[in-house]
FIZATI-618445 format. One record per residue (C-alpha): residue number from 0; x, y, z; chain. Coordinates in Angstrom, 2 decimals, always signed. Layout:
BEGIN
NUM, X, Y, Z, A;
...
***
This chain:
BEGIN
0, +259.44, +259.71, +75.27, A;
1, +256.99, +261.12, +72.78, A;
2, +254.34, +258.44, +73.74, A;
3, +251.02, +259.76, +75.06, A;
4, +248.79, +258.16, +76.84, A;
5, +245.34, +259.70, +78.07, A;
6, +244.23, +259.28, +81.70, A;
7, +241.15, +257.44, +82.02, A;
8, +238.74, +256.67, +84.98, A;
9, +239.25, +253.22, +84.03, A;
10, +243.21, +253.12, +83.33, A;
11, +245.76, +254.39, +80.86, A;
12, +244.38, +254.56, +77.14, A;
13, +247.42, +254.33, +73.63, A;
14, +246.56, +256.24, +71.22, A;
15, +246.77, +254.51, +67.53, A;
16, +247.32, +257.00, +64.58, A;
17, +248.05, +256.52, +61.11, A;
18, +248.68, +259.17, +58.18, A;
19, +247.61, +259.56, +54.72, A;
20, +249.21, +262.47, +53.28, A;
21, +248.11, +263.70, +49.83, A;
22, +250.80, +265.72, +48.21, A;
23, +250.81, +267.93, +44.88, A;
24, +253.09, +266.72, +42.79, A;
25, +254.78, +269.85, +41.29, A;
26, +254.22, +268.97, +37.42, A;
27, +252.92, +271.72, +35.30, A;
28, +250.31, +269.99, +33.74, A;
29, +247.42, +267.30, +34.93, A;
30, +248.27, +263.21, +35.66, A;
31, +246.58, +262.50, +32.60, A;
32, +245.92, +265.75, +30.64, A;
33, +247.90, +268.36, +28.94, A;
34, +245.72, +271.21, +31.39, A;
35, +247.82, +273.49, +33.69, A;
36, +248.13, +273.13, +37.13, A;
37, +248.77, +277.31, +37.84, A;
38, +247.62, +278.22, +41.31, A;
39, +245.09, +281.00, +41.61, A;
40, +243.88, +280.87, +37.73, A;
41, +240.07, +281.70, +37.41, A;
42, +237.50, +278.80, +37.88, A;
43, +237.75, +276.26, +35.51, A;
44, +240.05, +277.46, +33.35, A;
45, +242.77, +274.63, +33.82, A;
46, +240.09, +272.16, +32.81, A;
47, +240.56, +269.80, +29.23, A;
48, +237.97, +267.65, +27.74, A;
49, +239.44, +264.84, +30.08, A;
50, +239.64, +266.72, +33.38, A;
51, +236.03, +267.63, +32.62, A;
52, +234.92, +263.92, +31.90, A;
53, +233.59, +264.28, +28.12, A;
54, +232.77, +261.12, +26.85, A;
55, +235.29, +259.49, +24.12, A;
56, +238.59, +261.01, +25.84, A;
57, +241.35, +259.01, +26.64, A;
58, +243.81, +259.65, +29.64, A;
59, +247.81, +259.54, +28.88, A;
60, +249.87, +259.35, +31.71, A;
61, +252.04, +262.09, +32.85, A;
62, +255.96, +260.84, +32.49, A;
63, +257.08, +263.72, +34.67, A;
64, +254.87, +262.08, +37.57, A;
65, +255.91, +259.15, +37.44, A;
66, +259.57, +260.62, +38.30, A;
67, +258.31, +262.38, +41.11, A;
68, +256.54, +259.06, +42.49, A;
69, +259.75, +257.19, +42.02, A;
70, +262.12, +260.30, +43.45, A;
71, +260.15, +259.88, +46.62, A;
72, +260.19, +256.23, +47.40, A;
73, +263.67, +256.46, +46.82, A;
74, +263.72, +259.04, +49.23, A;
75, +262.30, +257.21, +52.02, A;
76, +263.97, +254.03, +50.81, A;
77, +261.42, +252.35, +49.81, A;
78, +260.57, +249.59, +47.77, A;
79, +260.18, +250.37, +43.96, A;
80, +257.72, +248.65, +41.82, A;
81, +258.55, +248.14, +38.05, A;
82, +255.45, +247.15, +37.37, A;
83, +252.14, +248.92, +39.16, A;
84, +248.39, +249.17, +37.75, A;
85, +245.86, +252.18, +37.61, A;
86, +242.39, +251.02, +39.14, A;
87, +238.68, +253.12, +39.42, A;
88, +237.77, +254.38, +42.37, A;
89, +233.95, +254.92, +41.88, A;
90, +231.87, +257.23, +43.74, A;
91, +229.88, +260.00, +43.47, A;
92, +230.71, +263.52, +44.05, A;
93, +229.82, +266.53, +42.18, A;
94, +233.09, +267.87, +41.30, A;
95, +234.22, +264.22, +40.56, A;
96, +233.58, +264.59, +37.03, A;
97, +233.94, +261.42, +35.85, A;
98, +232.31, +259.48, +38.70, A;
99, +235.03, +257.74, +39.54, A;
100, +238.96, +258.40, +40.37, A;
101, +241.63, +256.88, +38.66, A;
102, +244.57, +255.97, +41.39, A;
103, +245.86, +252.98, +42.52, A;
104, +244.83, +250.48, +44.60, A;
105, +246.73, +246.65, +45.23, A;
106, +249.51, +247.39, +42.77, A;
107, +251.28, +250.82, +43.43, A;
108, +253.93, +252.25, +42.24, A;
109, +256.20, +252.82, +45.47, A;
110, +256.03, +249.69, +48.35, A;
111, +256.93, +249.95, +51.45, A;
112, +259.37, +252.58, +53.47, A;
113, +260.75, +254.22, +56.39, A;
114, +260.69, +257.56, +57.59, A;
115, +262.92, +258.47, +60.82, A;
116, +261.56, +260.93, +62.95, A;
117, +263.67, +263.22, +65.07, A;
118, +261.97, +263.54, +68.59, A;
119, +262.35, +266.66, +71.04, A;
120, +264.11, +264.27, +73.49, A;
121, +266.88, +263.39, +71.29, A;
122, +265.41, +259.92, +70.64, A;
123, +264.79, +258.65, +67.19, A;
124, +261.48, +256.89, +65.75, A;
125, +260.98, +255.29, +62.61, A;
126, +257.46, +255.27, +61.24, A;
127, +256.79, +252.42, +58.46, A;
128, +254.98, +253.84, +55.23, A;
129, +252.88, +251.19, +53.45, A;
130, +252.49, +252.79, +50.04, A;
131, +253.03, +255.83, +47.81, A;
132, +250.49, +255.64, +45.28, A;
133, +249.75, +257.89, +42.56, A;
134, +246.02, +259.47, +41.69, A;
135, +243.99, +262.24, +40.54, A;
136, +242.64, +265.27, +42.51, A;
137, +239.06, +266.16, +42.25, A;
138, +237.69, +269.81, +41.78, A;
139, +236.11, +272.09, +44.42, A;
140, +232.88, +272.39, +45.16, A;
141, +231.73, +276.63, +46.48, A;
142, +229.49, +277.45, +48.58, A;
143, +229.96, +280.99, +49.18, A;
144, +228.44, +282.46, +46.20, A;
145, +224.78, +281.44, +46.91, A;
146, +222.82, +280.05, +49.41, A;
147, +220.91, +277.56, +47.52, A;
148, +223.36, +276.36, +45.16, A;
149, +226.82, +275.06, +44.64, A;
150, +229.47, +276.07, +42.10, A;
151, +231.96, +273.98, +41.00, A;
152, +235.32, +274.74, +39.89, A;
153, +237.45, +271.95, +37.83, A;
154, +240.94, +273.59, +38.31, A;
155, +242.32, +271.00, +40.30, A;
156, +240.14, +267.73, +38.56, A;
157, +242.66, +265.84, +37.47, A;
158, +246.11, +267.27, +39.14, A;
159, +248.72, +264.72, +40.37, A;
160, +248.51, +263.50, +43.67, A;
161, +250.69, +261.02, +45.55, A;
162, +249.18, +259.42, +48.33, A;
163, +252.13, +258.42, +50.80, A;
164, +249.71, +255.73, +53.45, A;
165, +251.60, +255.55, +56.97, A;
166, +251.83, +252.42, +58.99, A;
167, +249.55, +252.77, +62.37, A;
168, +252.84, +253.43, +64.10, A;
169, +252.45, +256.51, +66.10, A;
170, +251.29, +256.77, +69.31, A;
171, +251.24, +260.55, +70.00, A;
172, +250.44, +263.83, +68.67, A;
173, +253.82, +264.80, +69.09, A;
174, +254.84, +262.17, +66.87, A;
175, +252.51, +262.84, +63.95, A;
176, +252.88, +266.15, +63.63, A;
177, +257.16, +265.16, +63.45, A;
178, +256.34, +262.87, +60.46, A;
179, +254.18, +265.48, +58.47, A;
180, +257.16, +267.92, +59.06, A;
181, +259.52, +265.12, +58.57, A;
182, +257.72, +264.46, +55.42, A;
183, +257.57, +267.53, +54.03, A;
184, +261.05, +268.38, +54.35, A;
185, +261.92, +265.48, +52.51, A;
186, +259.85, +266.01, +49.33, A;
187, +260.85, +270.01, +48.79, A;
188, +264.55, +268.75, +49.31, A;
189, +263.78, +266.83, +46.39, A;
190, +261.42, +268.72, +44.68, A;
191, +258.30, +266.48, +44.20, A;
192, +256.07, +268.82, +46.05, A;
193, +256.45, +272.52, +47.36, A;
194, +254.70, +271.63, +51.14, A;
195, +252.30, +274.56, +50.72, A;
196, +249.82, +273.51, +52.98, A;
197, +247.69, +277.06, +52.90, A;
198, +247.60, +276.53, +49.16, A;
199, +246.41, +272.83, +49.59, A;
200, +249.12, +271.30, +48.15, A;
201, +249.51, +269.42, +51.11, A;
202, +246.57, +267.94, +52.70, A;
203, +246.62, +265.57, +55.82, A;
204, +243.63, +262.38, +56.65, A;
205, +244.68, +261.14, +60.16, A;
206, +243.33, +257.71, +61.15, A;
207, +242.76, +257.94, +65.04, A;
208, +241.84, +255.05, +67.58, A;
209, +241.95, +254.21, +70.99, A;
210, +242.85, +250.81, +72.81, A;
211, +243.65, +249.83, +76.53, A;
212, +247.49, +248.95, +76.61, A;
213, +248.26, +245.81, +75.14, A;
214, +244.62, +245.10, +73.40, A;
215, +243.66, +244.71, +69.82, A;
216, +243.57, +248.03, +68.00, A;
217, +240.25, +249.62, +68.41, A;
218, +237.93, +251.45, +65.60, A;
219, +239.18, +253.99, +64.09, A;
220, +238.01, +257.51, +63.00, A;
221, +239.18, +259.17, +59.83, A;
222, +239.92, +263.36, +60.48, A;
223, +239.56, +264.26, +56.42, A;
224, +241.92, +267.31, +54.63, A;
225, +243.32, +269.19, +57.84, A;
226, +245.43, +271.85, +56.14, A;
227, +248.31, +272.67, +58.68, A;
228, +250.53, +270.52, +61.39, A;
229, +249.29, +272.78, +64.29, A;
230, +246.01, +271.48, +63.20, A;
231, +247.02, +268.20, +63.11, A;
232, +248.17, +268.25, +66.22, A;
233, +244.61, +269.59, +67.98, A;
234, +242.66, +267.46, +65.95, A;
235, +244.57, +264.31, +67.20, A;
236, +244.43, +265.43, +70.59, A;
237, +240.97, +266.07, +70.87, A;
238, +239.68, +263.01, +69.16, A;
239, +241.56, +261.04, +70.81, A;
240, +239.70, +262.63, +74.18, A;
241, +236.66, +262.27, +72.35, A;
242, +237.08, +258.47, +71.94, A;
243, +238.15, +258.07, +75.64, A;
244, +234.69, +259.33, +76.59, A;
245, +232.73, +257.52, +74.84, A;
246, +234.19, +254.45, +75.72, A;
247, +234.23, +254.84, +79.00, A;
248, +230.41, +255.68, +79.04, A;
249, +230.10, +252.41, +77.74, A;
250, +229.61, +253.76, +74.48, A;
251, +230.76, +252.55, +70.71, A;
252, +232.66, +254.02, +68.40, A;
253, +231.56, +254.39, +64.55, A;
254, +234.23, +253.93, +61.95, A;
255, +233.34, +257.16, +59.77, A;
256, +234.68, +260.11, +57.97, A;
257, +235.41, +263.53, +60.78, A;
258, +236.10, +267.32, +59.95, A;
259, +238.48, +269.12, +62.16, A;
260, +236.73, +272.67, +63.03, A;
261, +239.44, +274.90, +63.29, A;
262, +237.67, +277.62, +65.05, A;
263, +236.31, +275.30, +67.68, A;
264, +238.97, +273.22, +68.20, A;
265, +237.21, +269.89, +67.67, A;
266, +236.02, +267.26, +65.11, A;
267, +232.85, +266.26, +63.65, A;
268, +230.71, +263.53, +62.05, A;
269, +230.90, +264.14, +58.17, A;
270, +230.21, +260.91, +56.89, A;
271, +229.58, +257.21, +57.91, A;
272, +233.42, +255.72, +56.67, A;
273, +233.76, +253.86, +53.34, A;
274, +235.72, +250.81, +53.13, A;
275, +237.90, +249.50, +49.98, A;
276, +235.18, +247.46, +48.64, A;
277, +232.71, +250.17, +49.10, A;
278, +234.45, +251.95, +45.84, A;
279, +234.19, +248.72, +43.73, A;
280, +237.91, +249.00, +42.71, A;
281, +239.10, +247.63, +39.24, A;
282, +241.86, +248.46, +36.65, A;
283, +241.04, +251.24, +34.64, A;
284, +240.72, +249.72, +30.76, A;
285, +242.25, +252.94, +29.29, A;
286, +245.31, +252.41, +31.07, A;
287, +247.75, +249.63, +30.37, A;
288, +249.74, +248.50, +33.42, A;
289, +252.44, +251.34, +34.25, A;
290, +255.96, +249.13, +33.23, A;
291, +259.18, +251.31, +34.06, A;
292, +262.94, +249.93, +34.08, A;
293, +265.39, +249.70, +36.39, A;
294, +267.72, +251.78, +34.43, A;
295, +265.07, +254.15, +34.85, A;
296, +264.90, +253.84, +38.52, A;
297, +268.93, +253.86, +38.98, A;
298, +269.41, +257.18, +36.87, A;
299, +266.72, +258.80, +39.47, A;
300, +268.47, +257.69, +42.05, A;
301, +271.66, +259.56, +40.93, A;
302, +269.85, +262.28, +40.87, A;
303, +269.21, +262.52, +44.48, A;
304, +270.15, +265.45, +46.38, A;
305, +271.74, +265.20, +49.98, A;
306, +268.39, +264.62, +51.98, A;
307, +267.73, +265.76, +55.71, A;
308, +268.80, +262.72, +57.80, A;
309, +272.31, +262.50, +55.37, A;
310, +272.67, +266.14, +55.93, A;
311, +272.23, +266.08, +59.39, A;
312, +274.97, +263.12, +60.05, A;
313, +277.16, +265.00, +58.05, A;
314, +276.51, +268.33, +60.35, A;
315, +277.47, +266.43, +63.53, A;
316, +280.57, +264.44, +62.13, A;
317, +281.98, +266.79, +59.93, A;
318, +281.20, +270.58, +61.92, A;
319, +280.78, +268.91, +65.40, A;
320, +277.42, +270.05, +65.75, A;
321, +275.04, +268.95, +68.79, A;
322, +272.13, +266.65, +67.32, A;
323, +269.20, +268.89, +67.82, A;
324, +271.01, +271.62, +66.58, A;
325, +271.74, +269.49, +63.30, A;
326, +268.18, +268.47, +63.49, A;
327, +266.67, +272.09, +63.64, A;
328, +268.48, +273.39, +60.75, A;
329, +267.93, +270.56, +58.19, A;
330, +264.20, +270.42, +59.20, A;
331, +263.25, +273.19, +56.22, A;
332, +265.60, +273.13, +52.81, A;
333, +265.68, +276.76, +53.63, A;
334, +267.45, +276.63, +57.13, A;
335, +269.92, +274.15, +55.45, A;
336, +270.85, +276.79, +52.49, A;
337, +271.20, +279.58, +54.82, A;
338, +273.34, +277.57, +56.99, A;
339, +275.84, +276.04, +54.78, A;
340, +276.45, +279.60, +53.20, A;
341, +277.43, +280.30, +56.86, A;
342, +279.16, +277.80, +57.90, A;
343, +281.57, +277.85, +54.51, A;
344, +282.97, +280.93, +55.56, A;
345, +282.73, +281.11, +59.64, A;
346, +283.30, +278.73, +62.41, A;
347, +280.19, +275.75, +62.07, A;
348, +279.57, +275.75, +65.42, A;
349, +279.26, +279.42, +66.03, A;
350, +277.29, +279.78, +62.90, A;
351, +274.65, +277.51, +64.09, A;
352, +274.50, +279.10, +67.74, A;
353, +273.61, +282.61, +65.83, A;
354, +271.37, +281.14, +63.28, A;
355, +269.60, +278.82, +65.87, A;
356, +269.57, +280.94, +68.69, A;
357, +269.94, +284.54, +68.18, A;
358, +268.32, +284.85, +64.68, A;
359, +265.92, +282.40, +65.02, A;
360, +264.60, +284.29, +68.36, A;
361, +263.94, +287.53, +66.76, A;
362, +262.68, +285.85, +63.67, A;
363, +259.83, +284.27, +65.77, A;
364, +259.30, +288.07, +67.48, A;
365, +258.58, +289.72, +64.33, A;
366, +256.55, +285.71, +63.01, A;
367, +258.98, +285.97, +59.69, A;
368, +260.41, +283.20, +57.71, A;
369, +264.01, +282.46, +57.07, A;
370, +263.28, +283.52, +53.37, A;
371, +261.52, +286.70, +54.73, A;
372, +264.66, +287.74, +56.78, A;
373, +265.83, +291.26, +57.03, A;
374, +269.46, +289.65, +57.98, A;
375, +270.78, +287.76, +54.90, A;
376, +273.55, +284.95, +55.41, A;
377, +276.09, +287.33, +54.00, A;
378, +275.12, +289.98, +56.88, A;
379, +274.94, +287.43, +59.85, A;
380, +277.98, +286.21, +58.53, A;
381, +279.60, +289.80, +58.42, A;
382, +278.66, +289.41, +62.23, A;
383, +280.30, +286.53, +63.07, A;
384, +283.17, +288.00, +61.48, A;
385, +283.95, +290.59, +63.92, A;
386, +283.45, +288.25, +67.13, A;
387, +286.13, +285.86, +65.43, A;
388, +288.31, +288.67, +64.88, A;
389, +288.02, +289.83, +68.41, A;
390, +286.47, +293.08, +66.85, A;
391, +283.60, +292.77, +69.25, A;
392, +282.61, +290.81, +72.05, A;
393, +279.41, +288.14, +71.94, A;
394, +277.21, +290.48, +73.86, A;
395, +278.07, +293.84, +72.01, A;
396, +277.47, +291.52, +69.03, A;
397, +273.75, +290.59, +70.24, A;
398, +273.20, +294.49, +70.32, A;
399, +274.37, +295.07, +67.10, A;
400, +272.31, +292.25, +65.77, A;
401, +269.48, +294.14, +66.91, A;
402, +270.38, +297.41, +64.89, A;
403, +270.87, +295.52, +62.05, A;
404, +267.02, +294.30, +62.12, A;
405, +266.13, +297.57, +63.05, A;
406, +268.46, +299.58, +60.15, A;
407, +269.16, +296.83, +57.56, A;
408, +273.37, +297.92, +57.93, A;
409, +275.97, +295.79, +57.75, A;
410, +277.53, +295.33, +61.11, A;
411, +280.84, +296.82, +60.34, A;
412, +279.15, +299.68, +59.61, A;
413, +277.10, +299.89, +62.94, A;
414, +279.87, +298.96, +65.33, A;
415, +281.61, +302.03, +63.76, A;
416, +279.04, +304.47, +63.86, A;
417, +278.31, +303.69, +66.77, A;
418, +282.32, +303.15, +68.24, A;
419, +281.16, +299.78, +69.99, A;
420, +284.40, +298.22, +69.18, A;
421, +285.97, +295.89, +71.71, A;
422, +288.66, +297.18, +73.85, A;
423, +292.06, +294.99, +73.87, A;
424, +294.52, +297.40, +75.13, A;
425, +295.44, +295.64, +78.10, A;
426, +296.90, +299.00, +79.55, A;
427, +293.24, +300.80, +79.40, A;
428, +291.29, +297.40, +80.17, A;
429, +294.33, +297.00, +83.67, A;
430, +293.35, +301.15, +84.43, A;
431, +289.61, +300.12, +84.75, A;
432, +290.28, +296.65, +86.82, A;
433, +292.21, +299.15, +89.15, A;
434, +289.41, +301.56, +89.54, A;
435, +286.77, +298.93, +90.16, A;
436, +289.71, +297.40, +92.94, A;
437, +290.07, +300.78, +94.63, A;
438, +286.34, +301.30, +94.08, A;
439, +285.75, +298.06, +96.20, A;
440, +288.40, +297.26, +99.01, A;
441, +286.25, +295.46, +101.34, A;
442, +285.19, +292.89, +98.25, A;
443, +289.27, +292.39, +97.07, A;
444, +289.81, +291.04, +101.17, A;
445, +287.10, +288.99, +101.11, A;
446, +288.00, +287.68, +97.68, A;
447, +291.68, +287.11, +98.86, A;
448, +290.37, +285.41, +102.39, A;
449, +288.64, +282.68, +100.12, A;
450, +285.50, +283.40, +98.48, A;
451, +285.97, +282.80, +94.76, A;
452, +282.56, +283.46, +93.66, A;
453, +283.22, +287.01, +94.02, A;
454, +285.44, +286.71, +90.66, A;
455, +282.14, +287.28, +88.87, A;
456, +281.05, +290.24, +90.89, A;
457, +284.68, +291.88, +89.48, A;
458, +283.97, +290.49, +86.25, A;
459, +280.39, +292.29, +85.96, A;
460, +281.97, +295.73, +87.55, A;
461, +284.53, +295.92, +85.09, A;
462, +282.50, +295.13, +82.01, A;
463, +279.94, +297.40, +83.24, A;
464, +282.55, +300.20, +83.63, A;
465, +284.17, +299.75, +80.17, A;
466, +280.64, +299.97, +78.65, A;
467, +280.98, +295.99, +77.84, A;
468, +283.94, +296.89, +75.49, A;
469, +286.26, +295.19, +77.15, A;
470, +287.95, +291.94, +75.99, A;
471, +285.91, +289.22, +78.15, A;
472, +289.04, +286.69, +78.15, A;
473, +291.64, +289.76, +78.61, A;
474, +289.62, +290.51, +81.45, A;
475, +289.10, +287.26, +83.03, A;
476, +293.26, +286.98, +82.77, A;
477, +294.26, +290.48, +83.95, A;
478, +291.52, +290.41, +87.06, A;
479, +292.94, +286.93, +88.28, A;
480, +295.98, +287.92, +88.08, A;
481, +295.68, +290.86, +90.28, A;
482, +293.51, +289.84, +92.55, A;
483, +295.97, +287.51, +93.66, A;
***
């Protein structure tokens, strides 16, 4: 099970962790401003007069968002509100422009869901998710430029967030760092975010506490913006440790606001934590409540691609596929594309075996992506070709794979420059059993006195002298046969 618990002088300790993930919503211009939202412009030069704050302008709320927000509740089934409000968040921050955040707060627009995570031991967990919500980003504030002051850029004041708020349901690293992958699967299959965690797109809060077994849940720490799931993963793992310690010193832990350093591989203190009423919440008067319709809602729904956990059912009762092997190659949109062009051409099961295993392997040697593949799916398909057509054998094939990475040719064309085509002349593959037979007299008696499990020592010889051309199953047929 994917449950951790940490070792304590005093007993077993559960660790409780919730998730808020903030995601980029992938509109082209702000939540409530006609500004771009174009990655990598110069400083502040996606900024309007209501990103910036000027006094007098009026926010108008971003249809295009509000599709997104709905796409992904319906997504993780959730509940859909027709009706949801857009409060203030006040506090101060210098790149908050505005001094306060417009988002929402007791009335959002997406209720409650389910996300079902896929666990390493074949088990399946379902995390609750309390809200989406939808709210503004604020800007950056620099530090690099000078010592003694900050800069601040506005590019990203006023982009669309949605704020998906996990249940505390997770009780291991393991298992938070399947829901943020989980996650963001689910909203680039259906396009409400692109995942780009390096570009900040995606940003992660993790809400970690410690209890004994069975007790009431214990105060929690907020780790703020951590920027990839490895880091996730640390972070959790070492404030969880931290926790332990303290508490077993007999000290307390303070409900505040942690960084994750990256470089040290631990948290620390960045701010005592707020609480809801700290931020004096109210509706924001320039916004009338959000009302959509369900038509609205239903033709959205329509619109729904196949997601990851419908994709994966249909893997293992349609193509037969093992349930981790489903699970692997609907986790990224990407695996799932370069799959199905596979597996409409080739066998499904042996598609996933070289995609899964063989590809994926040497993928991970040279650290590339699917999309950064030497080996298209038309070329690994060309592959599987010839080892369905008995042109060459599985392990010539894995050899061949390996040229291809190293040449960028289509396998046809290797296996013929280089002659490694598979020998099924039974008359040449029966001259080579002989030779091995004659080679090894003493093995054929002891063979033929009882001991089987020298089959594989004739197997081996023969493949070995054929230069591993030779039909495996022809092989295995002929070599029974007249060893007998």
């Amino acid at each position: 099970m994917a449950q951790q618990f940490i070792k304590g002088n005093t007993g077993d300790w559960e660790i409780i962790i919730g998730l808020e993930v903030h995601a980029q919503m992938t509109t082209k211009s702000k939540l409530f401003s006609g500004a771009s939202t174009q990655f990598g412009n110069e400083p502040n030069q996606n900024v309007s007069f209501v990103d910036a704050g000027m006094p007098g302008m009026l926010p108008v709320i971003n249809e295009k968002a509000i599709e997104l927000a709905v796409r992904t509740g319906l997504a993780i089934k959730a509940q859909i509100n027709l009706r949801s409000i857009f409060d203030r968040k006040n506090y101060f921050y210098p790149d908050l422009p505005q001094g306060y955040q417009i988002s929402q707060f007791l009335d959002p627009i997406v209720g409650k869901g389910e996300i079902l995570l896929d666990m390493p031991g074949g088990e399946v967990k379902a995390v609750g998710v309390t809200r989406i919500h939808m709210e503004q980003d604020a800007g950056k504030s620099l530090h690099e430029y000078n010592p003694k002051f900050s800069y601040i850029d506005l590019n990203r004041a006023g982009v669309a967030l949605m704020e998906i708020v996990s249940e505390p349901d997770m009780r291991s690293a393991d298992e938070a760092a399947a829901y943020l992958k989980k996650l963001r699967a689910i909203v680039r299959y259906i396009g409400a975010c692109d995942g780009d965690m390096e570009k900040g797109s995606m940003r992660c809060d993790a809400n970690v506490s410690v209890r004994k077994v069975g007790q009431p849940l214990g105060t929690r720490c907020e780790i703020k913006n951590v920027n990839s799931i490895r880091f996730l993963h640390k972070a959790i793992e070492f404030e969880a440790m931290r926790q332990v310690e303290i508490l077993e010193s007999g000290g307390e832990i303070r409900q505040e606001t942690r960084l994750f350093d990256s470089a040290k591989g631990e948290t620390r203190t960045m701010r005592t934590k707020e609480d809801a009423h700290d931020y004096r919440y109210f509706p924001d008067p320039d916004l009338l409540p959000l009302e959509i319709t369900q038509a609205f809602v239903d033709g959205i729904k329509a619109s729904l691609p196949e997601l990851p956990d419908e994709r994966k059912e249909r893997y293992i009762s349609k193509f037969g596929l093992s349930p981790y092997d489903a699970g692997v190659i609907v986790a990224e949109q990407e695996y799932a594309e370069y799959y199905e062009a596979l597996a409409a051409k080739h066998d499904p099961k042996i598609s996933a075996n070289w995609m899964t295993g063989e590809l994926f392997g040497r993928l991970n040697k040279i650290s590339a992506s699917i999309t950064e593949s030497p080996i298209s799916a038309e070329k690994l398909g060309g592959l599987i070709g010839l080892i369905e057509d008995n042109t060459i054998s599985g392990k010539i094939a894995k050899d061949v794979l390996d040229l291809m990475f190293e040449t960028g040719k289509d396998a046809a064309a290797i296996v013929e420059e280089k002659g490694m085509k598979q020998v099924t002349d039974t008359g040449a593959i029966e001259k080579v059993i002989d030779e091995v037979m004659a080679a090894n007299p003493d093995k054929v008696a002891e063979y033929r006195s009882g001991k089987d499990k020298l089959f594989g020592f004739f197997v081996g010889q023969v493949m070995k002298q054929s230069g591993g051309k030779a039909n495996p199953a022809a092989v295995n047929d002929l070599l029974k046969a007249k060893l007998q």
